[in-house]
Z-matrix of the N, CA and C atoms (Angstrom, degrees):
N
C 1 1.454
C 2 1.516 1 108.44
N 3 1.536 2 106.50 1 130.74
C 4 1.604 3 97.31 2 -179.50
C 5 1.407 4 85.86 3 -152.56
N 6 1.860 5 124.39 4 135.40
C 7 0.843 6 134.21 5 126.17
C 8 1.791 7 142.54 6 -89.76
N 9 1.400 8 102.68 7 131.19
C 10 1.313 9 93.63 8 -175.48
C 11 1.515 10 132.25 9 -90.46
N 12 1.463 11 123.26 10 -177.77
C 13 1.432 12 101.95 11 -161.22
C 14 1.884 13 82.11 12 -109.10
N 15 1.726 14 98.65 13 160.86
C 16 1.433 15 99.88 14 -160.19
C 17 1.457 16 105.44 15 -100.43
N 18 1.559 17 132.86 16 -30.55
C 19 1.509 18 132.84 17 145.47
C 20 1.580 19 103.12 18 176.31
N 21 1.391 20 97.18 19 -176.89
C 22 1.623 21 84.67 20 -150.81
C 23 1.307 22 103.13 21 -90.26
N 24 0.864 23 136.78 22 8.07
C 25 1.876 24 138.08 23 159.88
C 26 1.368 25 120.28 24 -68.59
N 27 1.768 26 109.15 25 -21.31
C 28 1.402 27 137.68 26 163.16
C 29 1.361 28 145.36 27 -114.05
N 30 1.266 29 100.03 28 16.81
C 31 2.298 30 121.49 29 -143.33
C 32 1.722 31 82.39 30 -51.36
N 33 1.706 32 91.33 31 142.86
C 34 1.328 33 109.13 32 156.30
C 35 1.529 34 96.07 33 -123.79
N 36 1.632 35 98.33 34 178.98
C 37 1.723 36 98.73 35 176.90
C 38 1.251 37 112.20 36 -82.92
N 39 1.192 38 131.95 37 -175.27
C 40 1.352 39 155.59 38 -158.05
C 41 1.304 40 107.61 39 -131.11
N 42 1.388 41 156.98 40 63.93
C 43 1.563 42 164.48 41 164.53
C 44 1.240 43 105.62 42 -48.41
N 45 1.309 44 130.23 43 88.43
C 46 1.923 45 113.55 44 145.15
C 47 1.456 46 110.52 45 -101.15
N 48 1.155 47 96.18 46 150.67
C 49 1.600 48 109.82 47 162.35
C 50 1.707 49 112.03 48 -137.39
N 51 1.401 50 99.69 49 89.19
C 52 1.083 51 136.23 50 148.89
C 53 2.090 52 110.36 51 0.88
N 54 1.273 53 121.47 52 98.31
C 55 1.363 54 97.58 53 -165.82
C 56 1.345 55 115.09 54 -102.30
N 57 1.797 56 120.85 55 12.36
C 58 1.283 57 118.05 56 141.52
C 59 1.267 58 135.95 57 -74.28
N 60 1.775 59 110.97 58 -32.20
C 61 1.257 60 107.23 59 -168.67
C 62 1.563 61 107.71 60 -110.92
N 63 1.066 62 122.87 61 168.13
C 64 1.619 63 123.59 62 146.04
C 65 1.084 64 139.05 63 -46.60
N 66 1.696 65 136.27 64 40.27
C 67 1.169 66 125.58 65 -156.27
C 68 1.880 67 85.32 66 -151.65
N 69 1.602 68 90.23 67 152.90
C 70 1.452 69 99.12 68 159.37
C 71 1.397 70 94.87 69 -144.92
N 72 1.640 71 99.15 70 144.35
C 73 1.746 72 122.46 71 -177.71
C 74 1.219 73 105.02 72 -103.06
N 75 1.260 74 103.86 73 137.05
C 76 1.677 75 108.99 74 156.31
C 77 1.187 76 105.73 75 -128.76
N 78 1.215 77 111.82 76 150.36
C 79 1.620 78 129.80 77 -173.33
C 80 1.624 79 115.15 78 -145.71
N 81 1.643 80 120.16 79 110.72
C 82 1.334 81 103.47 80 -175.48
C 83 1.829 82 96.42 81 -135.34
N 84 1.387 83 109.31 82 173.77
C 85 1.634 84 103.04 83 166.46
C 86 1.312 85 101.45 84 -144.43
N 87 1.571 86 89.81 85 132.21
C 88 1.432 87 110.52 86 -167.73
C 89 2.046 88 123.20 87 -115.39
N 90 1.305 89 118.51 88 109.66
C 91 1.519 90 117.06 89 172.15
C 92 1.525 91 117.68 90 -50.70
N 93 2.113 92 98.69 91 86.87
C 94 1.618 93 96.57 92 -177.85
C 95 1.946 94 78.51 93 174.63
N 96 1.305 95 97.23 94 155.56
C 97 1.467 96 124.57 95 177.87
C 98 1.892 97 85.58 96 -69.63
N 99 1.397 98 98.43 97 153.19
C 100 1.545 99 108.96 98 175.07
C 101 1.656 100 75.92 99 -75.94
N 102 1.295 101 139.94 100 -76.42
C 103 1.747 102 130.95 101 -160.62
C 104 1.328 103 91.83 102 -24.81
N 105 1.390 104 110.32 103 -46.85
C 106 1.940 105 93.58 104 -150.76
C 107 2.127 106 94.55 105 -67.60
N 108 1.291 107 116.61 106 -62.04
C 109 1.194 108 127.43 107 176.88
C 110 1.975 109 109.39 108 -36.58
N 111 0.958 110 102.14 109 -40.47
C 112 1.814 111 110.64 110 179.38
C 113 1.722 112 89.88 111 -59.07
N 114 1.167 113 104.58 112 -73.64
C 115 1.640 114 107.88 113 -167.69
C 116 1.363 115 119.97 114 -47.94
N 117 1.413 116 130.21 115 -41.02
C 118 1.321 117 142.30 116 176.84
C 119 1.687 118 98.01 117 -76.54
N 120 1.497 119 139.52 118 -20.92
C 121 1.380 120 118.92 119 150.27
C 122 1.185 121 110.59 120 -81.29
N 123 1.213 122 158.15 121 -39.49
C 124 1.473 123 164.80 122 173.76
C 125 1.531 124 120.24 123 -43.65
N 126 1.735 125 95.11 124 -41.44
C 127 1.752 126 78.71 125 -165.91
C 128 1.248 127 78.13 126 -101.18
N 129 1.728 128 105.79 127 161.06
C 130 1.421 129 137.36 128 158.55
C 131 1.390 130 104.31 129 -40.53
N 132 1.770 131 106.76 130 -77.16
C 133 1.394 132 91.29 131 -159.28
C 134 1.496 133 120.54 132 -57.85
N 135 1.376 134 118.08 133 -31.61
C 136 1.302 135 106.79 134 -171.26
C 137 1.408 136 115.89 135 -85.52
N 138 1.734 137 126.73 136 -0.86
C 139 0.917 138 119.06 137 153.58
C 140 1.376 139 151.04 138 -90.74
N 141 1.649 140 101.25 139 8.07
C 142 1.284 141 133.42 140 171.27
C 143 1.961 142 108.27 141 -74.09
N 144 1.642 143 119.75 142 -42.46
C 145 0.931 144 139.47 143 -172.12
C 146 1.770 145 106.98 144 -72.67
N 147 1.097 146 124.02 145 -17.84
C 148 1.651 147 116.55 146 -159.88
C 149 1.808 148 99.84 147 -140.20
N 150 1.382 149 98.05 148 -8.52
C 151 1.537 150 89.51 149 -174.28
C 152 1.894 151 103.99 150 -95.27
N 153 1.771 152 99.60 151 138.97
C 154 1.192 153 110.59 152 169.09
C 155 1.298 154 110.83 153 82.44
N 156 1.671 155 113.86 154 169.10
C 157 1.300 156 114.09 155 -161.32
C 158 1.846 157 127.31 156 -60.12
N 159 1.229 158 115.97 157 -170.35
C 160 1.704 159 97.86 158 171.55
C 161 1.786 160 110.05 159 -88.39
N 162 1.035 161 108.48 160 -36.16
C 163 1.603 162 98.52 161 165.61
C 164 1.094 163 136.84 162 -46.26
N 165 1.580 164 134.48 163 -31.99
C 166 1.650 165 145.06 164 144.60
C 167 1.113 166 124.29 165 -113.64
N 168 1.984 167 84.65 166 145.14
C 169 0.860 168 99.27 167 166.58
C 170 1.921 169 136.33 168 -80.97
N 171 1.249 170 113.36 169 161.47
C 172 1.598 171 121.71 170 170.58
C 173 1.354 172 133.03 171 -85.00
N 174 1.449 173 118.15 172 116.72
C 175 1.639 174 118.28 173 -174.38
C 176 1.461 175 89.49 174 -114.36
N 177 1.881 176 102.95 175 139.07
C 178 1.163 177 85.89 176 170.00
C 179 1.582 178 101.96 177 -111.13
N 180 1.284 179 120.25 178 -178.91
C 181 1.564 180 109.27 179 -162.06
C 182 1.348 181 93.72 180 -134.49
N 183 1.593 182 121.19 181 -29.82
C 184 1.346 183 113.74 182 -177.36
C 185 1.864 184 109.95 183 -155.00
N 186 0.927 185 138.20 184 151.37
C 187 1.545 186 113.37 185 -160.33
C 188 1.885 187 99.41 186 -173.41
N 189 0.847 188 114.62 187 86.97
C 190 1.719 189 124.57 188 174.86
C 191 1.714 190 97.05 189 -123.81
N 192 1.208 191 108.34 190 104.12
C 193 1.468 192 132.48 191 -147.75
C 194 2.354 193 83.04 192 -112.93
N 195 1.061 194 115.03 193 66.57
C 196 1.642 195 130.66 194 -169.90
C 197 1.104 196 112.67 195 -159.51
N 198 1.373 197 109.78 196 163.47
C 199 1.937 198 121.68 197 169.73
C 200 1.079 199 94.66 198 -70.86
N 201 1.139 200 112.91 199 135.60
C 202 1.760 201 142.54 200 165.51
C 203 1.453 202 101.67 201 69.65
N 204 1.758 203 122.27 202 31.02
C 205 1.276 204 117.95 203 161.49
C 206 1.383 205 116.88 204 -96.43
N 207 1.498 206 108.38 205 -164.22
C 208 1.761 207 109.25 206 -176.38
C 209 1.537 208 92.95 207 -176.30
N 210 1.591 209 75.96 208 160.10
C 211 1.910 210 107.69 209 -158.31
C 212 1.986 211 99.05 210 -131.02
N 213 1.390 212 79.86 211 139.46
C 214 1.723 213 87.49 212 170.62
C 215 1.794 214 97.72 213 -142.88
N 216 1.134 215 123.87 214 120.38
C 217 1.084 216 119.78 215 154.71
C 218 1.949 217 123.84 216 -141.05
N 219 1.397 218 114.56 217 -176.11
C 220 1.250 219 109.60 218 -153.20
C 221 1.930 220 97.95 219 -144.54
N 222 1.563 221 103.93 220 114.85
C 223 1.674 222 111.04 221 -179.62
C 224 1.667 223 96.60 222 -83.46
N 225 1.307 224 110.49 223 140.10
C 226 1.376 225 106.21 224 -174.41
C 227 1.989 226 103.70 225 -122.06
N 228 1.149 227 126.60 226 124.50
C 229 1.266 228 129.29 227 168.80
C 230 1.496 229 108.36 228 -24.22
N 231 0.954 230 125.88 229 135.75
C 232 1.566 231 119.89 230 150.47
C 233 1.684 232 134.71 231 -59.15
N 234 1.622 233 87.01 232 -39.56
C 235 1.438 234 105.97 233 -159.91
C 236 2.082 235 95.32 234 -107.48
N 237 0.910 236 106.33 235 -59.19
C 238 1.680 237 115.67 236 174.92
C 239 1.420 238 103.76 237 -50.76
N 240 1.664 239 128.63 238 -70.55
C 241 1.285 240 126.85 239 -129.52
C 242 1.552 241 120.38 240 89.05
N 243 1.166 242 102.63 241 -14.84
C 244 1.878 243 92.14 242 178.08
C 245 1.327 244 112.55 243 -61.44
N 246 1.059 245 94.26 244 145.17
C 247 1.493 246 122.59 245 161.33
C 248 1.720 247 135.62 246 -67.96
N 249 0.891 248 129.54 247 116.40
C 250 1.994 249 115.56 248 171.18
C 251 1.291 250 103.64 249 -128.26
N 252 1.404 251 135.17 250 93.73
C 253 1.346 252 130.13 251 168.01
C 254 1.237 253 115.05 252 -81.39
N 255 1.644 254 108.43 253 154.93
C 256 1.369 255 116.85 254 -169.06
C 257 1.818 256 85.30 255 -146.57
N 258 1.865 257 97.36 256 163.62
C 259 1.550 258 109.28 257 174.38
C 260 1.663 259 105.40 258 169.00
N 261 1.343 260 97.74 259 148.02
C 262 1.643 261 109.60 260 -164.18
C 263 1.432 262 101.17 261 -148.82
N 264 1.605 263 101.68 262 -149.61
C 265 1.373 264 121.75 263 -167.82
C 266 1.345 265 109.55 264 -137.40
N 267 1.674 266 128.73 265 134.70
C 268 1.583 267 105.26 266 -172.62
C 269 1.733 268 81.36 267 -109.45
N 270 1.436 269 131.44 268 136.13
C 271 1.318 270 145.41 269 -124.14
C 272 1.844 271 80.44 270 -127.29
N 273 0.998 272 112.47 271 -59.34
C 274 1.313 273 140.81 272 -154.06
C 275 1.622 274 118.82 273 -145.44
N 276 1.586 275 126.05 274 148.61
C 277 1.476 276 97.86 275 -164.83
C 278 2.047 277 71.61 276 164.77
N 279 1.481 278 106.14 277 94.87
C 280 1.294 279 108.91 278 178.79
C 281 1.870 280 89.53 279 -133.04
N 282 1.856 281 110.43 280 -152.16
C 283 1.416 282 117.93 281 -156.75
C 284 2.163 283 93.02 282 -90.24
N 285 1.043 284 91.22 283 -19.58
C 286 1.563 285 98.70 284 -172.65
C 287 1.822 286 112.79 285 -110.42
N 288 1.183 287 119.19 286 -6.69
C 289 1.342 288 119.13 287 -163.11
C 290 1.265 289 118.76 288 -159.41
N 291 1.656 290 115.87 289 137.21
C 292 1.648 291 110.16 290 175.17
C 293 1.355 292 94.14 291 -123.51
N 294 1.511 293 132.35 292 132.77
C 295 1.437 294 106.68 293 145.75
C 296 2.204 295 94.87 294 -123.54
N 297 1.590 296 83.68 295 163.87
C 298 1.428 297 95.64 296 -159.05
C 299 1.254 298 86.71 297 -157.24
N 300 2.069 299 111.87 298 144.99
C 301 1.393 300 128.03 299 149.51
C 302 1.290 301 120.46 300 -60.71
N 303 1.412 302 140.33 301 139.65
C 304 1.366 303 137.10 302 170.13
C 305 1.565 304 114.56 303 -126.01
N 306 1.258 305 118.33 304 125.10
C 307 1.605 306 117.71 305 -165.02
C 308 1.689 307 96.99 306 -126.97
N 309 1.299 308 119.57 307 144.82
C 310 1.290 309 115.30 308 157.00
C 311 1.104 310 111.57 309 -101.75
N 312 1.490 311 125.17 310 146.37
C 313 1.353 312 108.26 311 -154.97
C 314 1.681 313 109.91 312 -102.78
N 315 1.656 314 113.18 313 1.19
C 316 1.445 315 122.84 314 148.81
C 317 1.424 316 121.16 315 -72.41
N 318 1.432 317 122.34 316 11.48
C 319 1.611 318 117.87 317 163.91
C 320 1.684 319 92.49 318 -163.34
N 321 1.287 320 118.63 319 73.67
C 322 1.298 321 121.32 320 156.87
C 323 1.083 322 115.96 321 -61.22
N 324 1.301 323 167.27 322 105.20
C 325 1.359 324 150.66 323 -79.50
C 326 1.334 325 120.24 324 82.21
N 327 1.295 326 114.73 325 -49.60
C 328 1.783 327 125.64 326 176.34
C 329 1.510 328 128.25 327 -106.16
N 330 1.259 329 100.44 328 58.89
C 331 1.347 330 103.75 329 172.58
C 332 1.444 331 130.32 330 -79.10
N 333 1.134 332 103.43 331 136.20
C 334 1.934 333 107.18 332 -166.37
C 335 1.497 334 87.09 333 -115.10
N 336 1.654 335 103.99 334 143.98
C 337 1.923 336 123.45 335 151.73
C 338 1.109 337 110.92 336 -101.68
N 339 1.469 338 115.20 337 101.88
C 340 1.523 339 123.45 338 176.86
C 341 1.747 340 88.01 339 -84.55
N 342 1.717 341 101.88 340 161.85
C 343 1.153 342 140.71 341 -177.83
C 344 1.302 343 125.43 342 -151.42
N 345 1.953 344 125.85 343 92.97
C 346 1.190 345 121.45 344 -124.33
C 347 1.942 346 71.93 345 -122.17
N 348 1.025 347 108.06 346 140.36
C 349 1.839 348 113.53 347 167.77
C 350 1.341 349 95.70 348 -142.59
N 351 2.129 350 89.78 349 143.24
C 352 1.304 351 111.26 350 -175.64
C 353 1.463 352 107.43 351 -129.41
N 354 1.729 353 116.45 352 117.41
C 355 1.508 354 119.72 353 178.77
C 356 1.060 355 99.99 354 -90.42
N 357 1.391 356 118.72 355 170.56
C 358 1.757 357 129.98 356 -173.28
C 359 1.374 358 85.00 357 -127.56
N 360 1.459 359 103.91 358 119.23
C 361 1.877 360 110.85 359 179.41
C 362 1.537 361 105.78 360 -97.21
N 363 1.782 362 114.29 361 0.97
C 364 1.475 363 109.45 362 179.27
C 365 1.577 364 93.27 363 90.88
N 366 1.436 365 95.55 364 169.71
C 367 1.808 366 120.83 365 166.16
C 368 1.433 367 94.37 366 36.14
N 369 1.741 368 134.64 367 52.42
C 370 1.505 369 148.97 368 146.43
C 371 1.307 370 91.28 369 58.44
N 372 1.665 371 106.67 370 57.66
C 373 1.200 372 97.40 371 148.77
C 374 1.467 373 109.93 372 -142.62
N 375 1.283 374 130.51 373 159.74
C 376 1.670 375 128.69 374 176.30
C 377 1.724 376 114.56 375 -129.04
N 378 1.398 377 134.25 376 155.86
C 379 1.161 378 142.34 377 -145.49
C 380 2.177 379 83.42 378 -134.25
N 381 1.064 380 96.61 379 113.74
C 382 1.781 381 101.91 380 166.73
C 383 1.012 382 128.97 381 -92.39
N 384 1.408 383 143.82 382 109.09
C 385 1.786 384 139.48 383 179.34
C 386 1.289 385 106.06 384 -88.99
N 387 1.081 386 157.09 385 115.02
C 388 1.551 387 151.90 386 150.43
C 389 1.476 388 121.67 387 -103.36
N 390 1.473 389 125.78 388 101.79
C 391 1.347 390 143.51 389 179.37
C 392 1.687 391 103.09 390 -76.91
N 393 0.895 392 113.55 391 137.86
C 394 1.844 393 116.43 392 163.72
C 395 1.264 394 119.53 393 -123.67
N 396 1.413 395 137.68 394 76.02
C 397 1.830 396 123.92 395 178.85
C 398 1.121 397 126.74 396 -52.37
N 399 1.270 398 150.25 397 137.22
C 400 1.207 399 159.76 398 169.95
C 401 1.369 400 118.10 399 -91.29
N 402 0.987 401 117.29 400 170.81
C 403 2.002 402 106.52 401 -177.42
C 404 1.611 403 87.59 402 -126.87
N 405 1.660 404 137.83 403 13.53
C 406 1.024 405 126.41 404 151.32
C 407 1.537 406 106.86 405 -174.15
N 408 1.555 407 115.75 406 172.95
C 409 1.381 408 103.53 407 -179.42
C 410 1.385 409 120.43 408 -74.07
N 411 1.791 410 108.05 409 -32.52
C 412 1.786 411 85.84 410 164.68
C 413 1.284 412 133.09 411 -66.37
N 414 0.957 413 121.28 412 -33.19
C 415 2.155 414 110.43 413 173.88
C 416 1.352 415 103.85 414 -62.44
N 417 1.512 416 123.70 415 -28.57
C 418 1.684 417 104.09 416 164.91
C 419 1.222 418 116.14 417 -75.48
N 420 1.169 419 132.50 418 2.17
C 421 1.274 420 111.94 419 -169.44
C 422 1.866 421 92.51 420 -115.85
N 423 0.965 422 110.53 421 -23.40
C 424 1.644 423 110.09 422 157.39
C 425 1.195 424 110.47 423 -53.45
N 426 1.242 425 99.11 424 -57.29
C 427 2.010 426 86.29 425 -172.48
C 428 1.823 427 104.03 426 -79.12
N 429 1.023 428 160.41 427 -57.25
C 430 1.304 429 135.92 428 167.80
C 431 1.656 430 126.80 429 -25.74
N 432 1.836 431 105.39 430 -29.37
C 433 1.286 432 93.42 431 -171.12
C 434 1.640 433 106.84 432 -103.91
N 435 1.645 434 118.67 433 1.48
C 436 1.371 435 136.04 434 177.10
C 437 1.768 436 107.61 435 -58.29
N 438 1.426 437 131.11 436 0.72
C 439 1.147 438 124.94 437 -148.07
C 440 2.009 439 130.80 438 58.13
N 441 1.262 440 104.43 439 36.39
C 442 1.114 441 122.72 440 162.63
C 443 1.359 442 116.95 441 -37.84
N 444 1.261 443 96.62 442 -66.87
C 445 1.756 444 121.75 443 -171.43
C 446 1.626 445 109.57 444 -32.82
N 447 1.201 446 92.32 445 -61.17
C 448 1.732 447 130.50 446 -165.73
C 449 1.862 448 98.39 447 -47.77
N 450 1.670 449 101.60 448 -64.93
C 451 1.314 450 135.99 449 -170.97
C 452 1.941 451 98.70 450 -63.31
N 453 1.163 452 127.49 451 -33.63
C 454 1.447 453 124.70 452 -173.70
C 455 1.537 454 101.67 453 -83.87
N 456 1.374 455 99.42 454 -50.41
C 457 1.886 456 103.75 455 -177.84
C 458 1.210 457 123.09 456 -59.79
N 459 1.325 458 95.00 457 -37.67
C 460 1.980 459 98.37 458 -175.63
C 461 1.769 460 96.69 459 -80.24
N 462 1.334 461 98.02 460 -50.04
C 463 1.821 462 93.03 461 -160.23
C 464 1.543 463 94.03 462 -58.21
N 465 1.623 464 150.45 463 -18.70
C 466 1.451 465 131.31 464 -179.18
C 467 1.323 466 98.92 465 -93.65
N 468 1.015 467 124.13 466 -32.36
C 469 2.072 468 117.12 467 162.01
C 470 1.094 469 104.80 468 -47.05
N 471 1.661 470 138.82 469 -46.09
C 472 1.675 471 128.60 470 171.78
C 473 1.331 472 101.37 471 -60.50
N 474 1.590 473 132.79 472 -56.24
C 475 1.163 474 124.67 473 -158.55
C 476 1.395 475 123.03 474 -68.80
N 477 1.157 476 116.19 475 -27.13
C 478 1.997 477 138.51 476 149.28
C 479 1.360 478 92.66 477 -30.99
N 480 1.315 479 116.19 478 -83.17
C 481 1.941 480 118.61 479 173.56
C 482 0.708 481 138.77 480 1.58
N 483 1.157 482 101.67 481 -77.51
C 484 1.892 483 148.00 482 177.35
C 485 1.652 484 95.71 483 -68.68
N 486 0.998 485 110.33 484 -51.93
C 487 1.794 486 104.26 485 -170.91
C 488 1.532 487 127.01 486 -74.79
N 489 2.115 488 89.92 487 -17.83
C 490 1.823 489 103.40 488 175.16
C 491 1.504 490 96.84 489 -80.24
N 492 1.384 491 118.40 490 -43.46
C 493 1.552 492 115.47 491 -156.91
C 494 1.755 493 115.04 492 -58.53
């Protein structure tokens, strides 16, 4: 599975999933200092505002955005009320790099270590790498077919937003 990005007046992400290994990449480039992009993943509030699809909203429930911190939060339907909680570990979490555990908490069982890198392309702009490991090919292929896609594209169209405003 690979989506491509459509140009940079419009960037979408870039999705592979790799069909030897366990990993899915994302790759996007975004108009904003990696600082500015670090901070809008870091803080609560502003990551409550840009994360996930446009149909829900974000609660966050717990959020220490540091080495050896951890995050629990919860996308809520708009229209249903459902619930999807998620929560991990931020492992690592410096000016260039986050990596963090990510669990959904309807298949605790599948925990992924994302590993998010941020280049500085100059002239306020930054280039994003995001790796995700899997501990097998079915929980990756759960999460690609969970509406991932949907949830990465829209939630960096909020974060574009958030990053012009």
């Amino acid at each position: 599975m690979t989506t491509a990005a459509r140009s940079a007046e419009h960037p979408t992400a870039t999705i592979e999933a790799d069909p030897d290994l366990l990993l899915i990449r994302i790759t996007r480039d975004f108009r904003a200092t990696p600082a500015r992009i670090l901070q809008a993943r870091t803080d609560p509030e502003q990551y409550a505002r840009w994360c996930g699809p446009h149909s829900l909203d974000t609660r966050i429930d717990h959020w220490d955005a540091r080495t050896g911190g951890s995050w629990a939060f919860a996308n809520i339907d708009r229209e249903s009320r459902e619930e999807y909680s998620f929560h991990g570990s931020f492992h690592d979490v410096d000016e260039a790099r986050i990596v963090q555990t990510f669990t959904f908490d309807g298949y605790p069982e599948g925990v992924s270590l994302e590993t998010m890198r941020l280049e500085d392309l100059g002239d306020g702009r930054a280039h994003m790498r995001s790796t995700s490991l899997f501990d097998s090919f079915e929980t990756r292929s759960m999460m690609l077919e969970s509406g991932m896609e949907v949830g990465v594209q829209e939630g960096y169209e909020k974060l574009d937003a958030l990053l012009a405003g």
